[in-house]
C-alpha positions in Angstrom: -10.2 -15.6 4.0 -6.6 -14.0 2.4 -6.1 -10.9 0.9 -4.4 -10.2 -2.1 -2.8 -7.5 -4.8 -3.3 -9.1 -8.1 -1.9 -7.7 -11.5 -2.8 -8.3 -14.8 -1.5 -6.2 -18.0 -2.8 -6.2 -21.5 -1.2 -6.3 -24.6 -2.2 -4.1 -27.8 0.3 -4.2 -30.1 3.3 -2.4 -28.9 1.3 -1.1 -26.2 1.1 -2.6 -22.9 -1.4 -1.7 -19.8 -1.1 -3.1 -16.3 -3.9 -3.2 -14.0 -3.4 -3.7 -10.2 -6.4 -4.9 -8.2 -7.5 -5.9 -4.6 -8.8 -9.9 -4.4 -10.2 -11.9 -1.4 -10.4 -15.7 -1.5 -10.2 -19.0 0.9 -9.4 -21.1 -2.3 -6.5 -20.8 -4.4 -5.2 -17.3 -5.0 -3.6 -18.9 -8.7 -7.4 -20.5 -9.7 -8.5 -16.7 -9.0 -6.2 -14.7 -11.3 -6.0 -17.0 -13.9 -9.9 -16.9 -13.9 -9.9 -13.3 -13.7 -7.7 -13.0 -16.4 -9.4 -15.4 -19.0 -12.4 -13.3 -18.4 -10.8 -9.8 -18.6 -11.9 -8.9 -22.1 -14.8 -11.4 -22.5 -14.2 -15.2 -23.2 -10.8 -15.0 -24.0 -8.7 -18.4 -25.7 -5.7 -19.6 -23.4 -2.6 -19.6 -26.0 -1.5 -23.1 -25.5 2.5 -21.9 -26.2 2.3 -19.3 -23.6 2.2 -20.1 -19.7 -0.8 -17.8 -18.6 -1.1 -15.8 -21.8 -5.2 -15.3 -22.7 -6.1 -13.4 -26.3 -8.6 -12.4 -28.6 -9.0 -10.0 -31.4 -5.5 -8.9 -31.0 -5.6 -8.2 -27.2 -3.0 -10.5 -25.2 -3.7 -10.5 -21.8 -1.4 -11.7 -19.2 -1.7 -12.5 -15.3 1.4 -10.8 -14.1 0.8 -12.7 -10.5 -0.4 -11.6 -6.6 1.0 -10.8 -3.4 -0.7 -11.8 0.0 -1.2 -8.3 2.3 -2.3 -8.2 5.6 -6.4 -7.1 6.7 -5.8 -4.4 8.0 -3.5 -3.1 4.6 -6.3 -4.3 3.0 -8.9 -2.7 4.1 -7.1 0.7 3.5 -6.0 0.2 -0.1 -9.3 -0.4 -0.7 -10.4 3.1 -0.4 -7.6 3.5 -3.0 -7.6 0.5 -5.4 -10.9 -1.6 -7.2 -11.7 -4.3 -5.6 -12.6 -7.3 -7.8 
């Protein structure tokens, strides 16, 4: 198993909100967040023009990528983050 930060920010307009969360997988950290992100808001469309770019109902959401962190960082930013 790896641990991960993952980040994924929304689009509304001019607006734009980022969202940092805590993810654990032993398959393919990329498979995970772009998963997570076509599934933020609901079933979102993938915009075919637009690497890793998911909307609907004029909310763009975007997987903005992960890092690896250790267990043990883990394990404390998770009294601190939300966990997906």
């Amino acid at each position: 198993m790896k641990y991960f930060i993952g980040k994924i920010t929304e689009f509304v307009g001019d607006m734009e909100f980022s969202d940092d969360f805590l993810f654990e997988t032993a398959g393919d950290p990329g498979e995970y967040m772009e998963k997570t992100a076509s599934t933020w808001r609901g079933d979102l469309e993938k915009d075919e023009c637009t690497d890793g770019l998911w909307w609907t109902d004029g909310v763009s959401v975007s997987d903005e990528g992960f890092r690896e962190v250790p267990l043990e960082d883990f394990k404390i930013l998770s009294k601190y983050m939300v966990k997906l």
